[in-house]
C-alpha positions as CSV (number, residue, x, y, z in Angstrom):
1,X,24.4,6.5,-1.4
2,X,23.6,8.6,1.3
3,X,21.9,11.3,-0.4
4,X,19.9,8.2,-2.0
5,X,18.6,7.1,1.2
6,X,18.1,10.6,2.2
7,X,15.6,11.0,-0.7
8,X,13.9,7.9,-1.0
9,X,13.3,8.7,3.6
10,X,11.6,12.1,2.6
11,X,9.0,10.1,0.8
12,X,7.8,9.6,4.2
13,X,7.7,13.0,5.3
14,X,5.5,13.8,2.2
15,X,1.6,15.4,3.3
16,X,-1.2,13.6,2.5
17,X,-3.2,16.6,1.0
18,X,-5.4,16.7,-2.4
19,X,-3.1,15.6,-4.8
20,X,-3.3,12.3,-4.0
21,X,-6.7,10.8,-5.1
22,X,-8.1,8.2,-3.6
23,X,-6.6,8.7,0.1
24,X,-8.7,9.4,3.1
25,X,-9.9,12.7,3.4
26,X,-9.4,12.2,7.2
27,X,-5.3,12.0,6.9
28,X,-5.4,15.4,5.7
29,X,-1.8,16.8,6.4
30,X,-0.6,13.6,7.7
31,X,3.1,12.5,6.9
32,X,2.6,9.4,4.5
33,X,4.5,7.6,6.7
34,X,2.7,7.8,9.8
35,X,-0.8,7.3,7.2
36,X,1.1,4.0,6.7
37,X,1.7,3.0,10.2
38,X,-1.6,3.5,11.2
39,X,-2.1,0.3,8.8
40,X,-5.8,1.0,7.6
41,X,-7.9,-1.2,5.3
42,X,-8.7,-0.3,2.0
43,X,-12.1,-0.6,1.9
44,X,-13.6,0.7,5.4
45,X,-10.2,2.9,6.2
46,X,-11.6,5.9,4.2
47,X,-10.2,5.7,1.4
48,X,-12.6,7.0,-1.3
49,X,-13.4,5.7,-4.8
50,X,-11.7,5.8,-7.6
51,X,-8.7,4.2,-5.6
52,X,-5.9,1.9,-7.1
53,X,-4.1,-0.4,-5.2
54,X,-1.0,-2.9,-5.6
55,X,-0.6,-6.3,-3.9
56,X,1.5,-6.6,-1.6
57,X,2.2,-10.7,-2.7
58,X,2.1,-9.9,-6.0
59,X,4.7,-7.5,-5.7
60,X,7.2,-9.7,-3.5
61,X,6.3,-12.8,-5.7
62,X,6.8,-10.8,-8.9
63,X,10.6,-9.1,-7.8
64,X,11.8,-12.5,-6.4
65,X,10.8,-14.7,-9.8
66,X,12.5,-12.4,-11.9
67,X,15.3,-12.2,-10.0
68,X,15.6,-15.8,-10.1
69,X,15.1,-16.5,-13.4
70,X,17.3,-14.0,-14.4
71,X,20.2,-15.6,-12.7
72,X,19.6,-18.9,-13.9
73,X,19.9,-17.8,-17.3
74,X,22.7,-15.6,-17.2
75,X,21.7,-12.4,-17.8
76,X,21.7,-8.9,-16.0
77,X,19.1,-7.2,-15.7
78,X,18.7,-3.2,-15.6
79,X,14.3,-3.5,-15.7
80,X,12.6,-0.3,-17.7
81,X,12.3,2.4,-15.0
82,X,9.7,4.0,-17.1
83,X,6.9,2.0,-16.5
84,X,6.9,3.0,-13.0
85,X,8.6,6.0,-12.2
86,X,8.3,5.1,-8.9
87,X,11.7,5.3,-7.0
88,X,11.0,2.9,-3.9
89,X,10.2,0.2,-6.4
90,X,13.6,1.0,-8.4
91,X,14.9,0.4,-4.6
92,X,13.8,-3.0,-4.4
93,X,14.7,-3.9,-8.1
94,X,18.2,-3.3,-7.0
95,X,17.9,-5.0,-4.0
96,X,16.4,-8.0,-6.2
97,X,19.6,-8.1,-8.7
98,X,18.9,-5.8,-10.6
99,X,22.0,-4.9,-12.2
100,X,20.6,-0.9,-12.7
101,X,17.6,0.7,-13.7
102,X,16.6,2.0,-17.7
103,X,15.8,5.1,-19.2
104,X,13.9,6.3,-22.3
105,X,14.4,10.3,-21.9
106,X,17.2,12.8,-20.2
107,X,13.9,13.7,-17.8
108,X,13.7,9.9,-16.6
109,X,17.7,9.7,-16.3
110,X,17.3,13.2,-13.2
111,X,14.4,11.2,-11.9
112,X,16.7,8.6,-11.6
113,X,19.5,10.2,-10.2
114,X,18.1,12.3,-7.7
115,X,17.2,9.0,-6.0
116,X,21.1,7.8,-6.4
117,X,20.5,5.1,-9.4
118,X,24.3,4.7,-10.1
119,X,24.0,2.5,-13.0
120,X,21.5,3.6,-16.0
121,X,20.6,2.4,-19.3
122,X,19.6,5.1,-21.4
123,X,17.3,2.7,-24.8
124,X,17.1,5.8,-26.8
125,X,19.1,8.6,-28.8
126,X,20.3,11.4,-26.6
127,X,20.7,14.0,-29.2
128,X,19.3,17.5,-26.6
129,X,22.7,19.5,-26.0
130,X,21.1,20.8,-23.1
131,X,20.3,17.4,-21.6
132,X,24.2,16.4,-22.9
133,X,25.7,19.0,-21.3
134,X,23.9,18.1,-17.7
135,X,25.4,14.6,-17.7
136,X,28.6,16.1,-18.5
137,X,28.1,17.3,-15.1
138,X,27.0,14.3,-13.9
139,X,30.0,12.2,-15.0
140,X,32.2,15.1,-13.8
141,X,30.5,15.0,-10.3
142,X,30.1,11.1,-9.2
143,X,33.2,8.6,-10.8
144,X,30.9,5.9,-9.8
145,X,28.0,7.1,-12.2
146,X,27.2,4.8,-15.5
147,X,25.5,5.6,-18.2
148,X,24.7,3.7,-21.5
149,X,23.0,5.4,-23.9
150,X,22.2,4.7,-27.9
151,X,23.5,5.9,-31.4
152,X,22.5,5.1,-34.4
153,X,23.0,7.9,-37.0
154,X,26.5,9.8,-38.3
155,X,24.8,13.3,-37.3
156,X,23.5,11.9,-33.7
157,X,27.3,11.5,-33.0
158,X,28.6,14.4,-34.2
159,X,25.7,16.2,-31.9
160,X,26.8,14.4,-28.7
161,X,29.8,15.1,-29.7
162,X,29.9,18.5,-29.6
163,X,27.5,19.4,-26.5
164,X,29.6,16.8,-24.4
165,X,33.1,19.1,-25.5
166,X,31.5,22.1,-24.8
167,X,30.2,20.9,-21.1
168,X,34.4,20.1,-20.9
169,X,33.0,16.2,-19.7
170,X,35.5,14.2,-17.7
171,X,35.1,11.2,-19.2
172,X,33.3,9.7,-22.1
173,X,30.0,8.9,-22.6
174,X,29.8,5.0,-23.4
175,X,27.5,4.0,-26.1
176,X,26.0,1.4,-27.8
177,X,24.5,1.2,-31.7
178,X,21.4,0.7,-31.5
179,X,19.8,-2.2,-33.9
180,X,16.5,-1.6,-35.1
181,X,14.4,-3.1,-38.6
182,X,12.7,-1.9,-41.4
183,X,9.6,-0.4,-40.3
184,X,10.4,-0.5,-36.9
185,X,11.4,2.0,-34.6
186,X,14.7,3.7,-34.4
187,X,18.0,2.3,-35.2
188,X,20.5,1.1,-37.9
189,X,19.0,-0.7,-40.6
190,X,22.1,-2.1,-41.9
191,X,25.4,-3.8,-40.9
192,X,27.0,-1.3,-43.1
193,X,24.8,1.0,-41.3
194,X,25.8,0.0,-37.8
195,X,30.1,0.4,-39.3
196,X,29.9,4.0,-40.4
197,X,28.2,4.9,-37.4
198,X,31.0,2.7,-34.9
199,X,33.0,4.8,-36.6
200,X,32.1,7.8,-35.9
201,X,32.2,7.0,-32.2
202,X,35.8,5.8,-32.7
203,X,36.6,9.3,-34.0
204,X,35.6,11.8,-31.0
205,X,37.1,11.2,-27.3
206,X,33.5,12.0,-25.8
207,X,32.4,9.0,-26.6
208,X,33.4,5.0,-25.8
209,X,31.6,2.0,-27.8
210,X,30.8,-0.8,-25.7
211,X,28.7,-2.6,-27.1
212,X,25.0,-3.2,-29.5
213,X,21.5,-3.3,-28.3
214,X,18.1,-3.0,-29.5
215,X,14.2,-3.7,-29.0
216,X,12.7,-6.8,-30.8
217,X,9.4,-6.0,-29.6
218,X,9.3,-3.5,-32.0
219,X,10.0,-6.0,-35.2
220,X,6.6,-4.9,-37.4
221,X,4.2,-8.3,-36.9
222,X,6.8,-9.9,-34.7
223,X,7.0,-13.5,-33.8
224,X,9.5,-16.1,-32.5
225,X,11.1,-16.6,-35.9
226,X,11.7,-13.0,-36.8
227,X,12.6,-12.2,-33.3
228,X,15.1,-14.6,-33.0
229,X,16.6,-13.7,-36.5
230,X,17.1,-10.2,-35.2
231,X,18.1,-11.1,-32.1
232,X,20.9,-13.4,-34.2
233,X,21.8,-10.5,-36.1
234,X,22.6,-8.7,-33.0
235,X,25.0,-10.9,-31.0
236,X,26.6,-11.0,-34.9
237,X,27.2,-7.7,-34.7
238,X,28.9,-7.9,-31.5
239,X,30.9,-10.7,-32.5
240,X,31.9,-8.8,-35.6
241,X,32.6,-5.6,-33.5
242,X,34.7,-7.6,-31.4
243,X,36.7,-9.0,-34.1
244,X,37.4,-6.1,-35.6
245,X,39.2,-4.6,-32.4
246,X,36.3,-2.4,-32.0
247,X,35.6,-2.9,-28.3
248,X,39.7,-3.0,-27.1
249,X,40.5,-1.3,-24.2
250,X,36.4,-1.7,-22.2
251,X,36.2,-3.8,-19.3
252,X,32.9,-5.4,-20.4
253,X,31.1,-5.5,-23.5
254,X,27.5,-5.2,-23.1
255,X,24.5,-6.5,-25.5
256,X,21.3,-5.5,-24.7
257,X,17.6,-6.5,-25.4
258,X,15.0,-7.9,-23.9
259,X,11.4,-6.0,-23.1
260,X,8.4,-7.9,-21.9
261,X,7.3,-10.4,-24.4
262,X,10.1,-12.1,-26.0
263,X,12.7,-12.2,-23.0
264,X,12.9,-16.3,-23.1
265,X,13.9,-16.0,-26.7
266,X,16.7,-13.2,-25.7
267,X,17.9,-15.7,-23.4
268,X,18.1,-18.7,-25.5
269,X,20.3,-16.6,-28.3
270,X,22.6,-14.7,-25.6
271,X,23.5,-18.0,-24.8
272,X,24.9,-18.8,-27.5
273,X,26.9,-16.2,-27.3
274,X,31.2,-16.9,-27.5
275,X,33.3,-16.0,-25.4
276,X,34.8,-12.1,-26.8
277,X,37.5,-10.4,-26.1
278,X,36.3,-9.0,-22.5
279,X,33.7,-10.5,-20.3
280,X,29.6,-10.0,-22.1
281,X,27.1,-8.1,-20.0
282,X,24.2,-10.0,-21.4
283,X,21.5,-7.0,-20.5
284,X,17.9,-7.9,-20.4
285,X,15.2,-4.9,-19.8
286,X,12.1,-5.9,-19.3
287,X,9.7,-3.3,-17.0
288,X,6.1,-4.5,-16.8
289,X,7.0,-7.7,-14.6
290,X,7.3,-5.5,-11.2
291,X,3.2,-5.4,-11.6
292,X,2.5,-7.9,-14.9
293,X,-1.0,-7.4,-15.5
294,X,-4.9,-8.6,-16.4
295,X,-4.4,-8.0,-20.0
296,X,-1.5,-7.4,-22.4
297,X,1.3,-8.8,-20.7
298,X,-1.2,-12.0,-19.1
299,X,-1.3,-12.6,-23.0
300,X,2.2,-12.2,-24.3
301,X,4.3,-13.1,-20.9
302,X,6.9,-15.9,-21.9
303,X,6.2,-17.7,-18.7
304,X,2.9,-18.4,-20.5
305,X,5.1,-20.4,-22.9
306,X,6.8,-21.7,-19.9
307,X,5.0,-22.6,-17.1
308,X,7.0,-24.4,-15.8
309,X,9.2,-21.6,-14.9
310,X,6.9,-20.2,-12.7
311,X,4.2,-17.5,-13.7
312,X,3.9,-13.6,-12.8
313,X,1.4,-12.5,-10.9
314,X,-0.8,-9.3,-11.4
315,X,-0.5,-6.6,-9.1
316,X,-2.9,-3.7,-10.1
317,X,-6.9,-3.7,-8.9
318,X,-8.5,-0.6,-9.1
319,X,-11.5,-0.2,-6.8
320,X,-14.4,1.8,-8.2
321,X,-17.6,2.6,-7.2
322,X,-20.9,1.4,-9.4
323,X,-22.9,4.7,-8.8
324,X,-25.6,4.0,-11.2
325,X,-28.4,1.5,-12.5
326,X,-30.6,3.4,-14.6
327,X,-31.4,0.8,-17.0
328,X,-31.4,-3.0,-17.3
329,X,-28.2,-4.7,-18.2
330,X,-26.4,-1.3,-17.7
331,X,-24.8,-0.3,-14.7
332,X,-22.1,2.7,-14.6
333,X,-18.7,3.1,-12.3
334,X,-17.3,6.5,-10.9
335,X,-13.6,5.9,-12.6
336,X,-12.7,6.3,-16.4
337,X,-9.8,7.5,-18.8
338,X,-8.2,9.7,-15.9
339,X,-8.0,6.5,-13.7
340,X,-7.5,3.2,-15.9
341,X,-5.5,2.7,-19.0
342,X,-7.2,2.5,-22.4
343,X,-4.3,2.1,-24.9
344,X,-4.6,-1.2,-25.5
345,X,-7.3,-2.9,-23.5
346,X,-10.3,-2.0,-21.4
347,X,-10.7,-2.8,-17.8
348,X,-11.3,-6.2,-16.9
349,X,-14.8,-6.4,-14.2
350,X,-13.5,-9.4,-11.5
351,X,-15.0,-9.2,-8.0
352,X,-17.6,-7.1,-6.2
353,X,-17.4,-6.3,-2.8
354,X,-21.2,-5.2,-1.2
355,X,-21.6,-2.1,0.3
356,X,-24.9,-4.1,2.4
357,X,-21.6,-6.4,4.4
358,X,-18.1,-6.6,3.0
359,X,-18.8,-9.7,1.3
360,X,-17.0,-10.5,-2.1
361,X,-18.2,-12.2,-4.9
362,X,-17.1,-12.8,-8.4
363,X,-18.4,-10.4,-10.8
364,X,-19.8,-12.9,-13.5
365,X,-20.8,-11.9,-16.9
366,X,-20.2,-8.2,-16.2
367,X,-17.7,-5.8,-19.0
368,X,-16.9,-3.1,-19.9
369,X,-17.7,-1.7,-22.7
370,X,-16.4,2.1,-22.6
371,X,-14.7,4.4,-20.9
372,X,-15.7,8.3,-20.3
373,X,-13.4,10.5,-18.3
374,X,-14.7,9.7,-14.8
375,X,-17.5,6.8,-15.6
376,X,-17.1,3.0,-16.8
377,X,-19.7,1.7,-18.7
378,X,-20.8,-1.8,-17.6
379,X,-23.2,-4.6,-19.3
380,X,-24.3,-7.1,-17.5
381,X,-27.1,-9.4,-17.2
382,X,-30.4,-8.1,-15.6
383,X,-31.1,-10.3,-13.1
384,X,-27.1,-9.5,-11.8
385,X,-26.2,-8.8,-8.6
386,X,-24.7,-5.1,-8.5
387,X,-26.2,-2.4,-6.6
388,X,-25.3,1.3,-5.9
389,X,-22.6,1.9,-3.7
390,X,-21.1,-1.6,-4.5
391,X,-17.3,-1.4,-5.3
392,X,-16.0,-3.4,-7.9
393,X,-12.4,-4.7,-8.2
394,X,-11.0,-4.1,-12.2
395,X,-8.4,-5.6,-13.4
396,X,-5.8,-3.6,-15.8
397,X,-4.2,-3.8,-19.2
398,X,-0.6,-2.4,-19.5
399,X,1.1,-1.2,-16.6
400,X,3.2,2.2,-18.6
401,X,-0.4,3.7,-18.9
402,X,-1.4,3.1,-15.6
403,X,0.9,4.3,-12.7
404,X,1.0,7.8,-14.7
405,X,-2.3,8.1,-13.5
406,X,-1.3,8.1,-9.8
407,X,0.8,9.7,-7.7
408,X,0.8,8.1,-4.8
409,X,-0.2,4.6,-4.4
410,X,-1.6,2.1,-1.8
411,X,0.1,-1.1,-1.4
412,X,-2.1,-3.5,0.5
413,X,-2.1,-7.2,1.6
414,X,-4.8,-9.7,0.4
415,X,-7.1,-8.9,3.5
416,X,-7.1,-5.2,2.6
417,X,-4.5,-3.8,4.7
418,X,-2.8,-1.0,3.4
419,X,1.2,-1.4,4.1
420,X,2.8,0.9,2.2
421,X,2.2,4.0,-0.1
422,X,4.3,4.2,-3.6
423,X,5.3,7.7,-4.8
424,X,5.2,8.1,-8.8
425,X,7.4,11.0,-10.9
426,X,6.1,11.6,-14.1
């Protein structure tokens, strides 16, 4: 863990130069570091516009309610790393319970490693022979290292199979099959399906089954009904596998699901889950709860089921600039596609802050309507309060599409203080 700690320290050593938009041009060749310790305030520190921020008590409340709630409901919990990429956040996940981090792709899995994640859920096919034969290596290398990846075809095992011979891998690769539905994403369609390919994993040394896993958010037109069916399917699967001697020999059996939306409902059916043959690593992934957000997840978070649970909190505001009135009713900002997401929401107007004295206000009746590359385009009512040089706090939709906007991130309190700076890999 060493070399961990080593990497994640040389964050702070990092320049403050002009890749990272946003930052004051004053801390020009600064470490980041010593940026951060001279604690500056968002809005009159120098930073410039666009700039997005992440709360600092949305952060902390965020990790510790997850954390909580994933222990009283018995599950693990490795949270998708790829909504983030951000390695100091992966940190405090793990500090927070989190039992490791997930992957989608052999490029997030290096990410990963070169910041010492030991434990690592691969939610995807690894079929690449030339990402196979570099975690060969890495199995070879670090006895500690865990890795759970996917299957769900004949062929797909028969490729892992041979790239992880050829790299002369120490150990096998364990492996889940991968449940998917009709329509849906990847995965077996089938029971019989999901046998022929178990299988073929029992047949080659370089690989172990431990277990089944899937994504129910990716059921076509899925609700609670047909995401609970699925999710009963799966734990029969495991129960099934189980029976049939399929998972002798592994010291836990893991069953995985669990993204964003539908987590309570993962939770009420792994509990129904018997007792098997070797204790059950009930695996929950969810990703977008580190930040939640103003749009997507606000709508389909279970704790808006459950409220009395607690609630999430969003994180994300980005700060841009209006830097034009030259109509009534339209006003435009200086940030666009290369600064907010637009995949499944636009950005939400909430406050302004004058540029005339630092005061904030709520941004009433203001939207956007459209997005260019650098502008926003804003309606709002003619007689509204919005002048040039104003900045105006947006809220986001879908946190994936925003951090691979930004490289390196302020983190700053509720009275503007910036605290901390957040490093992205994409």
């Amino acid at each position: 863990m060493a070399a961990a700690d080593d990497a994640l320290a040389r964050l702070a050593h990092d320049r403050i130069d002009h890749r990272f938009k946003g930052l004051p041009p004053d801390a020009e060749g600064l470490a980041v570091g010593a940026l951060a310790a001279e604690r500056r305030c968002l809005f009159t520190g120098g930073f410039t516009t666009p700039v997005l921020a992440l709360s600092t008590e949305a952060l902390d409340h965020n990790l510790a309610l997850m954390e909580r709630w994933a222990a009283e409901h018995g599950l693990a919990f490795a949270p998708h790393g790829k909504t983030s990429m951000a390695p100091q956040l992966f940190e405090r996940q793990l500090a927070h319970g989190a039992w490791g981090i997930t992957a989608a792709v052999p490029s997030q899995v290096r990410a990963y490693r070169a910041f010492g994640v030991r434990r690592i859920f691969l939610a995807n096919e690894l079929v690449d022979a030339a990402a196979l034969r570099w975690l060969a290596g890495e199995l070879t290398a670090d006895p500690g290292f865990r890795i759970v990846a996917y299957v769900d075809s004949v062929r797909g095992v028969e490729l892992m199979d041979a790239a992880l011979r050829e790299a002369g891998a120490s150990r096998p690769l364990d492996v889940v099959v991968e449940l998917g539905a009709v329509g849906g994403r990847t995965g077996v369609r089938t029971e019989a399906d999901a046998v022929r390919v178990a299988d073929a994993v029992a047949a080659t040394p370089a690989l172990r089954l431990v277990g089944v896993a899937g994504y129910e958010a990716e059921i076509p037109d899925a609700d609670e009904a047909s995401v609970r069916a699925w999710l009963r399917r799966l734990t029969a699967l495991a129960i099934a596998f189980d029976a049939a001697g399929r998972f002798a020999g592994v010291e836990e059996i893991v069953v995985s699901a669990g993204g964003s939306s539908w987590f309570d409902t993962v939770a009420e059916v792994f509990a129904d889950l018997p007792e098997l043959t070797a204790p059950v690593l009930k695996l929950l992934r969810s990703g977008a709860y580190v930040t939640h957000d103003d749009g997507q997840y606000r709508r389909k978070t279970p704790f808006s089921r459950h409220p009395e649970q607690g609630g999430l909190r969003p994180a994300f505001r980005l700060w841009a600039q209006c830097v034009s009135r030259p109509e009534p009713g339209r006003a435009y900002l200086n940030a666009g596609k290369r600064d907010a997401p637009y995949d499944l929401d636009l950005p939400e107007v909430q406050v302004i802050r004058s540029a005339r004295d630092g005061s904030l206000r709520e941004a009433a009746g203001m939207t956007v309507t459209g997005l260019a590359d650098q502008h926003a385009f804003v309606s709002l009512p003619e007689d509204a309060e919005l002048e040039v040089g104003d900045w105006v706090g947006l809220g986001l939709s879908h946190p994936c599409t925003t951090f691979d906007k930004w490289q390196l991130i302020p983190v700053a309190a509720a009275d503007g203080t910036v605290t901390d700076y957040i490093r992205t890999f994409f």
